[in-house]
C-alpha distance (Angstrom), angle and dihedral (degrees) to the residues before:
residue distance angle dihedral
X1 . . .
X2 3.54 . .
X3 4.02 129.6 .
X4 3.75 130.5 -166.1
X5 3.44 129.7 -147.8
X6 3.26 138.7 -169.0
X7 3.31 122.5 -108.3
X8 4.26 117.0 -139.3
X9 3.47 95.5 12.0
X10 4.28 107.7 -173.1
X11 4.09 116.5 -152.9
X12 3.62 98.6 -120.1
X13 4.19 112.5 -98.0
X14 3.72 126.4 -99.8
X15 3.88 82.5 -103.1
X16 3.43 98.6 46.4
X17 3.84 88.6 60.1
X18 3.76 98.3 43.5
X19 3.91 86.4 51.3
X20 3.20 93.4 55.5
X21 4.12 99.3 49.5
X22 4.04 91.5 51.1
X23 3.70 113.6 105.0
X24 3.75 101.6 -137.2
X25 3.59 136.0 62.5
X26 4.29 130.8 -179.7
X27 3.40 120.3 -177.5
X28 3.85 137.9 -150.4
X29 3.96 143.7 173.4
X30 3.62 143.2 -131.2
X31 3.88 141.3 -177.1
X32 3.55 106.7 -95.1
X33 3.49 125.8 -110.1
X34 4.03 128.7 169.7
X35 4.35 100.7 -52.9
X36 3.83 78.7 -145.2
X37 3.52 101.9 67.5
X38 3.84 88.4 34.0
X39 3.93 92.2 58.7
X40 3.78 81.0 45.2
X41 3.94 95.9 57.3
X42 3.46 89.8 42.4
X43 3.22 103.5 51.9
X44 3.81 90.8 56.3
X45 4.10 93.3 45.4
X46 3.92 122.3 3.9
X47 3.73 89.7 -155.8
X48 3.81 85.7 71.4
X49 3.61 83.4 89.0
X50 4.32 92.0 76.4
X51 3.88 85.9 56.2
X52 3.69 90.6 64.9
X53 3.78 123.2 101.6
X54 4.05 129.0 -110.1
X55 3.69 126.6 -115.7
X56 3.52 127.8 -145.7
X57 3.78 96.4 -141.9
X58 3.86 93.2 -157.4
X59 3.46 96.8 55.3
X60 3.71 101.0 43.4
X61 3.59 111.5 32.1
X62 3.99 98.0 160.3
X63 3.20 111.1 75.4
X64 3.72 133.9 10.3
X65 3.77 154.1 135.9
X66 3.53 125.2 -109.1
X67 3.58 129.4 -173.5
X68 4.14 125.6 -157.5
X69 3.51 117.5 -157.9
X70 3.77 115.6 -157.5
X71 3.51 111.7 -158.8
X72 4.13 143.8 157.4
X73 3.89 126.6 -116.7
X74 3.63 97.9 -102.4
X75 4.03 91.8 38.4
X76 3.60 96.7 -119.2
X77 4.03 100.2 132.0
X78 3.78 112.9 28.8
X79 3.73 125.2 -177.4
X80 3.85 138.7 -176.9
X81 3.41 147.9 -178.3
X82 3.87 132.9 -173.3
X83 3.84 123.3 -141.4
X84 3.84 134.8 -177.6
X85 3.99 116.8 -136.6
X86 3.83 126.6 -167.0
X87 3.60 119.0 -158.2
X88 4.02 96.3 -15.5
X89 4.00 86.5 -42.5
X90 3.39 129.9 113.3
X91 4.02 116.6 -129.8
X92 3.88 113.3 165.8
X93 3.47 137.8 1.7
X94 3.80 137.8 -163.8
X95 3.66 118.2 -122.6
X96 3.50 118.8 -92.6
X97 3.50 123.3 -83.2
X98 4.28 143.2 -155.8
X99 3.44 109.5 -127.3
X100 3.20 137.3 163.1
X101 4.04 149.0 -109.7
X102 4.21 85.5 -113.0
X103 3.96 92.0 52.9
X104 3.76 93.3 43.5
X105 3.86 93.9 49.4
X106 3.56 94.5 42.7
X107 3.82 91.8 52.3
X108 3.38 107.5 39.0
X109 4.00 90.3 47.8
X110 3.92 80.1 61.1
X111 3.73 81.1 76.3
X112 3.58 107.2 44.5
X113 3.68 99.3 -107.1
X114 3.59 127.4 124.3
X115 3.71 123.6 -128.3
């Protein structure tokens, strides 16, 4: 019998597990660009993430970045993270990210939806 393990496993990060415990998520894409430089920019300033440019999902379908944004009913904890698909699959991610109710207004207005 053979098992597999993972090698470099990371315990998931304080945000990572708040994310995941908030009730509500809202999702919204961008054109791709390198996820390195992105986690680089946002690491420096989270509102980096309103510079970023919109997709039009139905036109471009292969390759795009999409951004979850974790959040609780009354908006007082939000959370995000940013990850790049390929053809419908997911293939990196940025880490996860405390944001805030400003950031995720400001972006997802970008797209015309309402919060």
């Amino acid at each position: 019998m053979l098992f597999f393990k993972k090698k470099n496993q990371e315990a998931p990060s304080n945000e990572k597990k708040a994310a995941k415990s908030m009730p509500r998520t809202k999702k919204v894409q961008f054109m791709p660009t390198k996820i390195q430089e992105l986690t680089n920019q946002l690491n420096a300033d989270v509102f980096e993430l309103i510079n970023l440019e919109p997709v039009n999902y139905y036109a471009d379908k292969s390759s795009y970045f999409q951004c979850t944004f974790f959040f609780q009913e009354d908006y007082s904890e939000v959370y995000f993270v940013v990850e790049q698909y390929d053809n419908d699959f997911r293939r990196a991610s940025t880490p996860y990210y405390k944001g805030s109710y400003e950031l995720m207004k400001k972006t997802v207005i970008k797209f015309g939806q309402r919060i």
